[in-house]
Backbone as JSON Lines, residues from 0, in Angstrom:
{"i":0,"aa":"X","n":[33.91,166.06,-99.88],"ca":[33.32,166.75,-98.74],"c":[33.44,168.27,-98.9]}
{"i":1,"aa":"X","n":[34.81,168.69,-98.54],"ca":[35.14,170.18,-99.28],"c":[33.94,170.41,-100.82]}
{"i":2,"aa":"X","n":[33.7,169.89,-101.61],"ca":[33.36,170.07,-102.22],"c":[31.75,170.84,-102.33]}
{"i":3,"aa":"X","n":[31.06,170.07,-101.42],"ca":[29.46,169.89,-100.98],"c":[29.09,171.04,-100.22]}
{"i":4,"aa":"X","n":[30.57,171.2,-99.32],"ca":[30.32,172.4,-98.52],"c":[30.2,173.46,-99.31]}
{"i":5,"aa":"X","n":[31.45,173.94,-100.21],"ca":[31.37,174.78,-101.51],"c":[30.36,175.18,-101.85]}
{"i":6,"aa":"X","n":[29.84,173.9,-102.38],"ca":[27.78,173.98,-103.38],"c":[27.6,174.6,-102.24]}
{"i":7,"aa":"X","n":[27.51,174.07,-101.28],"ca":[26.32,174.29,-100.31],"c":[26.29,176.11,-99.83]}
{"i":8,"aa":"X","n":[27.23,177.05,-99.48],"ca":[27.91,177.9,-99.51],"c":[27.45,178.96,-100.34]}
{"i":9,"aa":"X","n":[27.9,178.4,-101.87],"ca":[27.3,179.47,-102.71],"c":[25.78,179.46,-102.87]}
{"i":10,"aa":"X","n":[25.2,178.05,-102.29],"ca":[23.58,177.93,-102.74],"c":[23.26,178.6,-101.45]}
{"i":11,"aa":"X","n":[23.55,179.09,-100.49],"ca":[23.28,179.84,-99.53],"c":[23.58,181.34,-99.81]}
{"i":12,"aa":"X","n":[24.58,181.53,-100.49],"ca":[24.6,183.18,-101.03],"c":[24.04,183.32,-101.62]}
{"i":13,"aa":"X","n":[23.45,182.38,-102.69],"ca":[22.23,182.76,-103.9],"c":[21.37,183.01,-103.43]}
{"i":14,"aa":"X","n":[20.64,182.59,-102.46],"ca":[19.52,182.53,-101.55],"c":[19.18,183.52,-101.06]}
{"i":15,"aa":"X","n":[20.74,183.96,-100.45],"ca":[20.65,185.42,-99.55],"c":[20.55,186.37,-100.08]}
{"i":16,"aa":"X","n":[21.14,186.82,-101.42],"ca":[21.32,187.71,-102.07],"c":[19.58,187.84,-102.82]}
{"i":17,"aa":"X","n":[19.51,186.99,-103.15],"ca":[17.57,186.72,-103.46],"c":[16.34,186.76,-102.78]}
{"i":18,"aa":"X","n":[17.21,186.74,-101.08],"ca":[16.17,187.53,-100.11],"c":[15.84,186.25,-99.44]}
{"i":19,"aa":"X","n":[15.64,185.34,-99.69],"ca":[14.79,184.17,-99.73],"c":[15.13,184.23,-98.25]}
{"i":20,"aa":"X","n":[16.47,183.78,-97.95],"ca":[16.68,183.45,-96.11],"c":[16.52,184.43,-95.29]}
{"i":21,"aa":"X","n":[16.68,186.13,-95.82],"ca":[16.84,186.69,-94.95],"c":[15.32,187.1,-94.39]}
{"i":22,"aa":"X","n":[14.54,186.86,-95.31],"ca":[12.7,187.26,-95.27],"c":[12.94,186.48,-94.21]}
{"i":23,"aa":"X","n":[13.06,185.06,-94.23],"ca":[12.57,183.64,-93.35],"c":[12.79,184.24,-91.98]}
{"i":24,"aa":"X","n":[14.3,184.57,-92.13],"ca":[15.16,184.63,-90.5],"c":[14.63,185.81,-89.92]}
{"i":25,"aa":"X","n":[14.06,186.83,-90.83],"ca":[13.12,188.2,-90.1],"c":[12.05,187.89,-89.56]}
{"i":26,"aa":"X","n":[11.46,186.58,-90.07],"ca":[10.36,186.71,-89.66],"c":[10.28,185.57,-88.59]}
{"i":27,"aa":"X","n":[11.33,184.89,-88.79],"ca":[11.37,183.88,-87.47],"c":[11.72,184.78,-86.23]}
{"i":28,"aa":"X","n":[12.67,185.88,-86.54],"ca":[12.96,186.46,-85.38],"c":[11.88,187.26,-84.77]}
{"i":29,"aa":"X","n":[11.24,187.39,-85.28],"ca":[10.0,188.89,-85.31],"c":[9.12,187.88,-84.23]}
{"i":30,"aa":"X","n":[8.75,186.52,-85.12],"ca":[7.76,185.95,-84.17],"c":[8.46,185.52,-82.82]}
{"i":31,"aa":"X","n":[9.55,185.42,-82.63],"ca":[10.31,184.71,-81.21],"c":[10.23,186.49,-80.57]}
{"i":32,"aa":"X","n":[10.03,187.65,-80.95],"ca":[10.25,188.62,-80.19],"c":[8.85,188.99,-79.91]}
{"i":33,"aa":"X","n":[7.63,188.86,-80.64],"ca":[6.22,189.11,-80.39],"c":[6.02,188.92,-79.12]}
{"i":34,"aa":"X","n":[5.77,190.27,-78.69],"ca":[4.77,190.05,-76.97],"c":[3.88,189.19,-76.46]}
{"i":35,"aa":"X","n":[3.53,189.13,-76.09],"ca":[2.6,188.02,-75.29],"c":[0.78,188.58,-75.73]}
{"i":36,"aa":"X","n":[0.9,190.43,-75.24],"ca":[-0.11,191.07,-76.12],"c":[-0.42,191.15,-77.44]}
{"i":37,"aa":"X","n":[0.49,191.01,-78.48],"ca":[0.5,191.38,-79.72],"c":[-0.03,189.35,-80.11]}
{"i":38,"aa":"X","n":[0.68,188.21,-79.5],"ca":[0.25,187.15,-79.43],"c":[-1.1,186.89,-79.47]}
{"i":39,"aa":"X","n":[-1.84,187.22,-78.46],"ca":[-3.02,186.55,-78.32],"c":[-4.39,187.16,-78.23]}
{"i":40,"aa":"X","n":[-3.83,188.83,-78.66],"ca":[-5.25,189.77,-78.36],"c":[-6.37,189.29,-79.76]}
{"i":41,"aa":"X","n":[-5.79,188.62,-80.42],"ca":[-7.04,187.65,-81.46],"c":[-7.91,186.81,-80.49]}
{"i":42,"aa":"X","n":[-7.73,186.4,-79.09],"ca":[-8.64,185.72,-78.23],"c":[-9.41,187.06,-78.11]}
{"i":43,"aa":"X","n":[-9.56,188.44,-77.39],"ca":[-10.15,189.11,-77.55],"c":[-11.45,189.42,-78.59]}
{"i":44,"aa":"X","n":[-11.14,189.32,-79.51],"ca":[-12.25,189.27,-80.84],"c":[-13.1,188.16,-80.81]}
{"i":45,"aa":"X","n":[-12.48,187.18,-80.52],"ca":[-13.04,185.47,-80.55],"c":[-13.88,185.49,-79.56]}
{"i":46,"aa":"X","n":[-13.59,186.12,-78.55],"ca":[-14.66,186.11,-77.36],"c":[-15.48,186.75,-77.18]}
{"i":47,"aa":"X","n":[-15.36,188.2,-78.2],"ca":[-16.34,189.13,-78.4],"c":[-17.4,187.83,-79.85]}
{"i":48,"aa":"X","n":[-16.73,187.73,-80.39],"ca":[-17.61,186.44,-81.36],"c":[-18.51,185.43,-80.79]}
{"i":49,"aa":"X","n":[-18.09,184.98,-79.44],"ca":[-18.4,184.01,-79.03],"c":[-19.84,184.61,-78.65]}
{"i":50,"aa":"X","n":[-19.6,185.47,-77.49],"ca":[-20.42,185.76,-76.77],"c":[-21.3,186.5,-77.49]}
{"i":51,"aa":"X","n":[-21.18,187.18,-78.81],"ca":[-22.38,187.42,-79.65],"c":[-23.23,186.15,-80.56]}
{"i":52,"aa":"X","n":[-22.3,185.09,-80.1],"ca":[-22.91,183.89,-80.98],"c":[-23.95,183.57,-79.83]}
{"i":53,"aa":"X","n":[-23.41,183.29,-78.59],"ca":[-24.11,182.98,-77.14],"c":[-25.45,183.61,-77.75]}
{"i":54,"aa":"X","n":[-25.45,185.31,-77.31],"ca":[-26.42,186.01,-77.69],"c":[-27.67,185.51,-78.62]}
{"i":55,"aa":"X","n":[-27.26,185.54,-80.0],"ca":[-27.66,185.44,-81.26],"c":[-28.94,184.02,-81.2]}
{"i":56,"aa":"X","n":[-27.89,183.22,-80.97],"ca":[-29.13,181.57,-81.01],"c":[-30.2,181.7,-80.18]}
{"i":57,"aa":"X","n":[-30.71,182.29,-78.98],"ca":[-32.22,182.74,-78.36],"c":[-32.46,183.24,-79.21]}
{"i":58,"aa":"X","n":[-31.8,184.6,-79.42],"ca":[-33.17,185.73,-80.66],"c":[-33.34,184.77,-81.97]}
{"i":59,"aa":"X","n":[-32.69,183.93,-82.59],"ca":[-32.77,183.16,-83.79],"c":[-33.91,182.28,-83.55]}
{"i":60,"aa":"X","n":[-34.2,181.99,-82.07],"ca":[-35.07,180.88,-82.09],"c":[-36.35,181.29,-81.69]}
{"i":61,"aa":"X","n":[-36.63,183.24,-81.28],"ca":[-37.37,183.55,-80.79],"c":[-37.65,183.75,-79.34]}
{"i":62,"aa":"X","n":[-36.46,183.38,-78.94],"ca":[-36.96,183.58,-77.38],"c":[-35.66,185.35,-76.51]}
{"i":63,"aa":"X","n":[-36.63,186.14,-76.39],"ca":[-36.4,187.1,-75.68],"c":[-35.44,186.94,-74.45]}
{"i":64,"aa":"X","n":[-34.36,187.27,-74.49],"ca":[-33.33,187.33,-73.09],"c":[-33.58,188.41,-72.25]}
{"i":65,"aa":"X","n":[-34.05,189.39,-72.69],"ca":[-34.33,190.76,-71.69],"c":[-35.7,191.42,-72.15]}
{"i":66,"aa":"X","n":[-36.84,190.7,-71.78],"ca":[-37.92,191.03,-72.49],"c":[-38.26,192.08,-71.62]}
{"i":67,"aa":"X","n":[-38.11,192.96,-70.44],"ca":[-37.84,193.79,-69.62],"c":[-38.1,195.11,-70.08]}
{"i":68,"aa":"X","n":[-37.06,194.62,-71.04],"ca":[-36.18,196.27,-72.28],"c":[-37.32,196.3,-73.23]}
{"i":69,"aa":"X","n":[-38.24,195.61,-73.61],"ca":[-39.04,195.68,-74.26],"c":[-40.43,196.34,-74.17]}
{"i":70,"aa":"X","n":[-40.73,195.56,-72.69],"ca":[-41.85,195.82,-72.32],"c":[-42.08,197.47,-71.65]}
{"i":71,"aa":"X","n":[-41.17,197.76,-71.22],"ca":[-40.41,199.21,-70.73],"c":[-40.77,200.04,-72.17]}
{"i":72,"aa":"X","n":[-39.71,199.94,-73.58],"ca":[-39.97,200.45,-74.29],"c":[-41.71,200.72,-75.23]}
{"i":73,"aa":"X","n":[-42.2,199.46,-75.12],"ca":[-43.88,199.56,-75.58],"c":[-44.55,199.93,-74.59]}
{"i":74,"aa":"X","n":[-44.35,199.83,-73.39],"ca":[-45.55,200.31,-71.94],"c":[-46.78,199.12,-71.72]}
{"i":75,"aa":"X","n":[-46.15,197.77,-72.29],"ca":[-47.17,196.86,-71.8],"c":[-46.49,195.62,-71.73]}
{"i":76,"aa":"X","n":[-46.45,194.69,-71.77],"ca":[-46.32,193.34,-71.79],"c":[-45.91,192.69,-73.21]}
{"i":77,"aa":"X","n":[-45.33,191.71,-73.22],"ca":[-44.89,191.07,-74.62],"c":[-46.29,189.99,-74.7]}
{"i":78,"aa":"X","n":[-47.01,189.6,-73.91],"ca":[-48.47,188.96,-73.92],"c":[-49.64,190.23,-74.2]}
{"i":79,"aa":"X","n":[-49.36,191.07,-73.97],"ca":[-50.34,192.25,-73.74],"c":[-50.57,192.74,-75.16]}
{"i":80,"aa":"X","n":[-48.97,192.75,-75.47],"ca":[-48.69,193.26,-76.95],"c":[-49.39,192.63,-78.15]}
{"i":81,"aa":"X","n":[-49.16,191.2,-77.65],"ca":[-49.54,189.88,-78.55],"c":[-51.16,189.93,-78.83]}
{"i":82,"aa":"X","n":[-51.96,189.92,-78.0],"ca":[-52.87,190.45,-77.82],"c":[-53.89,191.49,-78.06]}
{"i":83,"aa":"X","n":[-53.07,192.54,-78.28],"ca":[-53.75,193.99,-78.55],"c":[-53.4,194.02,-80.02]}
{"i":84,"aa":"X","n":[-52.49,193.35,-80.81],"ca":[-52.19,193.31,-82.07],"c":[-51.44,192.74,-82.67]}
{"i":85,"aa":"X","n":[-51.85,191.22,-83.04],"ca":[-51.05,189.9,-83.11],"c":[-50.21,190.39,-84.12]}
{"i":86,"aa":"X","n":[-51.04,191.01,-85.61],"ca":[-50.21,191.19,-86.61],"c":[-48.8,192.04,-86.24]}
{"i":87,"aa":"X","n":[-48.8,192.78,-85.69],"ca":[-47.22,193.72,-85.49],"c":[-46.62,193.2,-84.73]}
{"i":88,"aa":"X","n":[-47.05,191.95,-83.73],"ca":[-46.6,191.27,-82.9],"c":[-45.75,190.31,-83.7]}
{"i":89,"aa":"X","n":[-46.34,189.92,-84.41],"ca":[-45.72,188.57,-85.26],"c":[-44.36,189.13,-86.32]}
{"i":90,"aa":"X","n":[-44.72,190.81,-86.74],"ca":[-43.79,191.51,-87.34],"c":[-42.64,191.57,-86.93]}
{"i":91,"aa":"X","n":[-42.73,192.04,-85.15],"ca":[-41.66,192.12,-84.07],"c":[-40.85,190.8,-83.94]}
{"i":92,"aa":"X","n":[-41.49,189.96,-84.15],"ca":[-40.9,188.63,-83.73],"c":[-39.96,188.08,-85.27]}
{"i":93,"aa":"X","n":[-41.06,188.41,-86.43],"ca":[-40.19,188.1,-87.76],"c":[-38.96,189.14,-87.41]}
{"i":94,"aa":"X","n":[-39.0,190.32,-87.27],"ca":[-37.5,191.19,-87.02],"c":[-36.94,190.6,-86.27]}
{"i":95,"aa":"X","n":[-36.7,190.38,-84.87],"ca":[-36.35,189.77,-83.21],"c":[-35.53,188.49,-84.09]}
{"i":96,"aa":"X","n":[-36.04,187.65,-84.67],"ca":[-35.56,186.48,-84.71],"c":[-34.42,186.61,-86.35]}
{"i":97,"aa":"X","n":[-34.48,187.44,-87.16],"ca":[-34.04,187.66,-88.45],"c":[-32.71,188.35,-87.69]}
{"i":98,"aa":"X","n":[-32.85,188.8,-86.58],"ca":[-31.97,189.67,-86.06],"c":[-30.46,188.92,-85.33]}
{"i":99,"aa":"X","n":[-31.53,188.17,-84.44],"ca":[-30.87,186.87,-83.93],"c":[-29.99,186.36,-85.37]}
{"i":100,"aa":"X","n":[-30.3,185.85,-86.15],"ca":[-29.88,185.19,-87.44],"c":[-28.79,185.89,-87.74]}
{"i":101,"aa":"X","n":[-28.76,187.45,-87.84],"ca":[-27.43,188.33,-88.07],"c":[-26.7,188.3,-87.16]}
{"i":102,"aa":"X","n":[-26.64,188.36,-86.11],"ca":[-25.67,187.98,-84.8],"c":[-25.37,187.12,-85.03]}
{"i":103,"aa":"X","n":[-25.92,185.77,-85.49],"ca":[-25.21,184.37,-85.63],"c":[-23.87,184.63,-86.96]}
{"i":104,"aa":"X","n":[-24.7,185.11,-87.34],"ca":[-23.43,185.32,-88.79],"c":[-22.41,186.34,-88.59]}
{"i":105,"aa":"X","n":[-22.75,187.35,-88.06],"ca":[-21.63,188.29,-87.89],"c":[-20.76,187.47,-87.08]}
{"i":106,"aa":"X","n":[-21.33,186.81,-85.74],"ca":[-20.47,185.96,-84.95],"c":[-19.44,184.95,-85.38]}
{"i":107,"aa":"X","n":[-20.03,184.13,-86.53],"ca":[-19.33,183.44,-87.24],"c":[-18.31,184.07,-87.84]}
{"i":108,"aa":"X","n":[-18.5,185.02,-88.39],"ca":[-17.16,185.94,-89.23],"c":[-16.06,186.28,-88.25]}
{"i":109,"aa":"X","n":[-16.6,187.11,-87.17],"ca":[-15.67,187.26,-86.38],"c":[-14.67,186.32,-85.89]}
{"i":110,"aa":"X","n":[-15.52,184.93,-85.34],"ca":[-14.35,184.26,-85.02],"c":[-13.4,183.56,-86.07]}
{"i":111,"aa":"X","n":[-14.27,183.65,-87.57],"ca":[-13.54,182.57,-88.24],"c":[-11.76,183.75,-88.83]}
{"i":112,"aa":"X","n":[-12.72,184.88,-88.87],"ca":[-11.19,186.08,-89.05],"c":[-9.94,186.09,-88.18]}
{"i":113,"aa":"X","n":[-10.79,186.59,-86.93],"ca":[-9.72,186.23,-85.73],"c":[-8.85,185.35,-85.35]}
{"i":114,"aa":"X","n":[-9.65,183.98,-85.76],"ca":[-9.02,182.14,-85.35],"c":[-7.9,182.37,-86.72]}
{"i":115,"aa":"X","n":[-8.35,182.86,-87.56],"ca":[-7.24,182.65,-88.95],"c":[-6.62,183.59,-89.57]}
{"i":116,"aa":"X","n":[-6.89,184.19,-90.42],"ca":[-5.7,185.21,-90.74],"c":[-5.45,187.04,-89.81]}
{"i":117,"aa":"X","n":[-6.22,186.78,-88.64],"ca":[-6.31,188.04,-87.87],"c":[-4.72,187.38,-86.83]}
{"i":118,"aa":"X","n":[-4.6,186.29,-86.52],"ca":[-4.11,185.52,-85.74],"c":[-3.01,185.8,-86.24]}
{"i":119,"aa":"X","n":[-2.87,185.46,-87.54],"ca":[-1.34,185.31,-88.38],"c":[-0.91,186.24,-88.76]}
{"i":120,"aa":"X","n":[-1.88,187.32,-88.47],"ca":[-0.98,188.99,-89.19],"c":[-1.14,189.54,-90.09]}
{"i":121,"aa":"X","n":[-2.3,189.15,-90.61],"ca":[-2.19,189.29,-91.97],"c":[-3.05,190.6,-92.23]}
{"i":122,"aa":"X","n":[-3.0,191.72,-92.69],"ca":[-3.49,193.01,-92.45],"c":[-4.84,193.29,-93.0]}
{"i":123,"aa":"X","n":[-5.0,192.99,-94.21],"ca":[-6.64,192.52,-94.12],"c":[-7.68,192.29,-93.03]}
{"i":124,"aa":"X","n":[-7.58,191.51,-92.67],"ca":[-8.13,191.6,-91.54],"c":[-7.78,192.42,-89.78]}
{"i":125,"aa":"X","n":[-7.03,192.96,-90.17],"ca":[-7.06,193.79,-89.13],"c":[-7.79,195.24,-89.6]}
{"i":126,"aa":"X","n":[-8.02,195.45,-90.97],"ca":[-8.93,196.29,-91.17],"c":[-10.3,195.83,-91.21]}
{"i":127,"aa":"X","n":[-10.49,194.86,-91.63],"ca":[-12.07,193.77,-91.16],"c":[-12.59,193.75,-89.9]}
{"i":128,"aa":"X","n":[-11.55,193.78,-88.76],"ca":[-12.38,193.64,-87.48],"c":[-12.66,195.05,-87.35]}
{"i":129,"aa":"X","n":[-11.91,195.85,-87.57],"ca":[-12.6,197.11,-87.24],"c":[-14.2,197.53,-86.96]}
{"i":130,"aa":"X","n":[-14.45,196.44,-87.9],"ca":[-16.81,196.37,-87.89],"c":[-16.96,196.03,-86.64]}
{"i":131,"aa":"X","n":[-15.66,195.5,-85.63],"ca":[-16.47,194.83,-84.22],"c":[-16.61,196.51,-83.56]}
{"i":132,"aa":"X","n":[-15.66,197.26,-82.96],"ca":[-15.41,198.32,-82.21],"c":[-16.54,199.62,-82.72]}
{"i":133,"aa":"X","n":[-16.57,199.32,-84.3],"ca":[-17.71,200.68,-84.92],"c":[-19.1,199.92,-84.63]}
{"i":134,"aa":"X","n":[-19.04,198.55,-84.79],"ca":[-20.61,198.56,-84.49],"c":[-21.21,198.67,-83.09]}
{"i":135,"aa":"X","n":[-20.01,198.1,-82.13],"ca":[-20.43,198.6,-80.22],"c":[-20.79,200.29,-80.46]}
{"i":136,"aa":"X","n":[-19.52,200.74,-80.88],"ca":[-20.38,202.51,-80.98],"c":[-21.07,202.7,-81.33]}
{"i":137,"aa":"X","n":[-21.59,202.44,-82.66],"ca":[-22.43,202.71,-83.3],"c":[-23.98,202.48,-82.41]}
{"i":138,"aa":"X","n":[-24.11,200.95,-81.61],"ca":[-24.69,200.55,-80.85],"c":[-24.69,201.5,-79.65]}
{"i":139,"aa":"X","n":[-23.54,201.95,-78.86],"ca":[-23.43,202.82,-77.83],"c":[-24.93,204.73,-78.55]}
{"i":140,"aa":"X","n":[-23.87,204.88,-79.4],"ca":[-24.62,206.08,-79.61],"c":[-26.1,205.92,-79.94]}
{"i":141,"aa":"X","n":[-27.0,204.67,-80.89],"ca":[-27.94,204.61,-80.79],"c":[-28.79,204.33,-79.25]}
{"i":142,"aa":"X","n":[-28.41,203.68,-78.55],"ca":[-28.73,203.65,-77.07],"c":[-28.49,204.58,-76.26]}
{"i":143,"aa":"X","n":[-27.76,205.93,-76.41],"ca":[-27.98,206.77,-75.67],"c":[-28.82,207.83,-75.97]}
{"i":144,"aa":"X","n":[-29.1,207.44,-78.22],"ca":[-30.23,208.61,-78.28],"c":[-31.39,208.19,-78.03]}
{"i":145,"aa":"X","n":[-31.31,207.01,-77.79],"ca":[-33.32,206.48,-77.22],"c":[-32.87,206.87,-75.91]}
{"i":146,"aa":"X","n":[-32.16,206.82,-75.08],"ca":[-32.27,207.3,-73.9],"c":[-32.74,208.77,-73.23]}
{"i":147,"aa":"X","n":[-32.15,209.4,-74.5],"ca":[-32.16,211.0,-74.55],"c":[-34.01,210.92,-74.81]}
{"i":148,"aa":"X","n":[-34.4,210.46,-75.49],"ca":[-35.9,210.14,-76.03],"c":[-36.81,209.57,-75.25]}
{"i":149,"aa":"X","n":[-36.33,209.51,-74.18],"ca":[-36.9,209.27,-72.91],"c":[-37.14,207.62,-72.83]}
{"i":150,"aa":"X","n":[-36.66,206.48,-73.07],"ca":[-36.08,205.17,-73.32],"c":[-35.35,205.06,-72.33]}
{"i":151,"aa":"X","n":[-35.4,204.77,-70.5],"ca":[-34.37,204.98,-70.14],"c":[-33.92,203.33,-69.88]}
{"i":152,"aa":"X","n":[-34.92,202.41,-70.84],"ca":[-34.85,201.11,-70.35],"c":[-33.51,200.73,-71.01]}
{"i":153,"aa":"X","n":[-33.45,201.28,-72.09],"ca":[-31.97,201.06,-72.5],"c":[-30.51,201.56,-71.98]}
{"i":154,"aa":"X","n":[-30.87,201.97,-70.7],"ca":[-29.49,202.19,-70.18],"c":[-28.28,201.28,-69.75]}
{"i":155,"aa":"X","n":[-30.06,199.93,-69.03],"ca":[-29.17,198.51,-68.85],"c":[-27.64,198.34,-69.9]}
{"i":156,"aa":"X","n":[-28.09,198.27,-71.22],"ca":[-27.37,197.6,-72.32],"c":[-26.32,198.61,-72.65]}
{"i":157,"aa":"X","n":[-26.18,199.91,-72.21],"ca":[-25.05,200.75,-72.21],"c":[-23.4,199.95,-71.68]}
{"i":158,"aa":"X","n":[-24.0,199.62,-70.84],"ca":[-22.42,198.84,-70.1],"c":[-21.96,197.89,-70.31]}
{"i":159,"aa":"X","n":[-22.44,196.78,-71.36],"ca":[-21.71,195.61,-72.12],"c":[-21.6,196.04,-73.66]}
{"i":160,"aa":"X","n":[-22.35,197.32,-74.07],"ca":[-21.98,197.3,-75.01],"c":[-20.15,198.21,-74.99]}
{"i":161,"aa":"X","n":[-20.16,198.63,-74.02],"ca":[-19.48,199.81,-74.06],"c":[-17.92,199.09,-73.55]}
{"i":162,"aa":"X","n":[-18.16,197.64,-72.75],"ca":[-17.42,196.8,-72.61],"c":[-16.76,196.07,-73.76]}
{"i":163,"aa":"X","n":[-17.89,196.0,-74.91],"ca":[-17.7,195.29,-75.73],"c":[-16.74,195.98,-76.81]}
{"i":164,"aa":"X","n":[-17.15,197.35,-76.81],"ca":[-15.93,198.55,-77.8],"c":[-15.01,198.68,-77.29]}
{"i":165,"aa":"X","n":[-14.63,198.88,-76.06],"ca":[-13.57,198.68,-75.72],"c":[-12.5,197.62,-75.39]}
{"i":166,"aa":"X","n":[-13.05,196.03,-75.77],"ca":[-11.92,194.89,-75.78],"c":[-11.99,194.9,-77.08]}
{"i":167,"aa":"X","n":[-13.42,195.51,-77.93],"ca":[-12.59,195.45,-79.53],"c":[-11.39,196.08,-79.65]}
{"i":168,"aa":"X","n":[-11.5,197.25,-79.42],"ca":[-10.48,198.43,-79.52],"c":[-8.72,197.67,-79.23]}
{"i":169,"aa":"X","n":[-9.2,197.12,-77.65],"ca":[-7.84,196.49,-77.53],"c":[-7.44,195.6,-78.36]}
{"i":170,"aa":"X","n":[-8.28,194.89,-78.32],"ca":[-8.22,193.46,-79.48],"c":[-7.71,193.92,-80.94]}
{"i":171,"aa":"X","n":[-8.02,195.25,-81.18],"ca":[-7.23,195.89,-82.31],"c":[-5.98,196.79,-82.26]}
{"i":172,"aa":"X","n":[-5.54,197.76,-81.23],"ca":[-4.44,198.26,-80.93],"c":[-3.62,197.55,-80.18]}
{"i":173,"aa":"X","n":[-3.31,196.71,-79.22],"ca":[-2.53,195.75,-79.1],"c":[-1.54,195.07,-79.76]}
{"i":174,"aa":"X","n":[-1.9,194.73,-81.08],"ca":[-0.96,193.88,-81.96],"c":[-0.59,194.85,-82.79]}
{"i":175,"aa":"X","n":[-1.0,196.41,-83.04],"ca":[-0.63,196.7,-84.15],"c":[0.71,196.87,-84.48]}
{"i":176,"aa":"X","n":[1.77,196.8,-84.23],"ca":[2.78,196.63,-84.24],"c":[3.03,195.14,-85.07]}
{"i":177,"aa":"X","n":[2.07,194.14,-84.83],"ca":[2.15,192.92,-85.55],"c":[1.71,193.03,-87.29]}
{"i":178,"aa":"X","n":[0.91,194.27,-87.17],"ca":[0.66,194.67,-88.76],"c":[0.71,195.25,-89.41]}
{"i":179,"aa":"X","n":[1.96,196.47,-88.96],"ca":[2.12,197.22,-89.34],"c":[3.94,197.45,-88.42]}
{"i":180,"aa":"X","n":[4.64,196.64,-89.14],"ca":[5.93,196.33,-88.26],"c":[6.93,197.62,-88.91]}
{"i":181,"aa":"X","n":[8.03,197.67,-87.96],"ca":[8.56,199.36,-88.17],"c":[9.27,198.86,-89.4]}
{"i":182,"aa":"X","n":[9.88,199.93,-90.16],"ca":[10.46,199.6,-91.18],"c":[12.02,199.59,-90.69]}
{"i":183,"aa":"X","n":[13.06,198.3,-91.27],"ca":[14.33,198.35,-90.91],"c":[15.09,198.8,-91.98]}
């Protein structure tokens, strides 16, 4: 018995001295001390994913959610349009729906990052989501220069996009502490 304990003893100092347990026990402790924010702001991203997936499948299939913003921006009708010049009509719709198709995929990325190694910490991807927060801006600033351009139909879409940069943002400063842990 004495004996086993012995082995057992030094195969635990080998271990320690090799890092092996003390990595484990840092990081068991690290996760039992993780906030509740630093926990789960990967739902944040996922829901920004979601709801661009929501989005995405109408325009993929062709059908207009705010044809409003459209008809505002051309000065006639999406029938009117169709009408006065099927060919650029049919152009609009090959873009509209190719567009839809990229929302589906960006959507997909997002959540599959977030659900998996955004979740687990893994820092890669916390520089990957960054594309969610630059493309709402990026989106923000193009919608306020058609606005400036006298576009004021796009003002609607100012306030979810602007919703949308800012739970990225959180969804990314929140945990950083989870990926970028202090040095001991």
């Amino acid at each position: 018995m004495a004996q086993a304990e012995l082995h057992s003893l030094e195969l635990m100092f080998v271990l320690e001295k090799t890092g092996s347990i003390k990595s484990d026990l840092r990081t068991r402790t690290d996760t039992m001390k993780e906030k509740v924010y630093e926990k789960y702001a990967w739902v944040l991203l996922f829901v920004i994913g979601a709801l661009i997936l929501v989005g995405g499948v109408p325009h993929s299939l062709g059908i207009n959610t705010d044809p409003e913003t459209v008809e505002r921006l051309i000065r006639m009708t999406l029938t009117e349009f169709q009408n006065s010049n099927p060919a650029f009509f049919y152009l609009y719709m090959f873009y509209f729906r190719f567009g839809g198709l990229s929302d589906i995929g960006v959507a997909f990325f997002i959540m599959a990052i977030s659900l998996t190694a955004y979740r687990r910490g893994e820092r890669w991807a916390w520089y990957a989501m960054w594309f969610v927060p630059a493309f709402f801006i990026g989106s923000a600033a193009i919608t306020v220069s058609s606005i400036t351009m006298g576009a004021e139909s796009s003002l609607s879409l100012l306030l979810p996009i602007t919703v949308f940069a800012v739970l990225g943002l959180l969804g990314l400063l929140l945990p950083v502490r989870k990926f970028f842990p202090e040095k001991r």
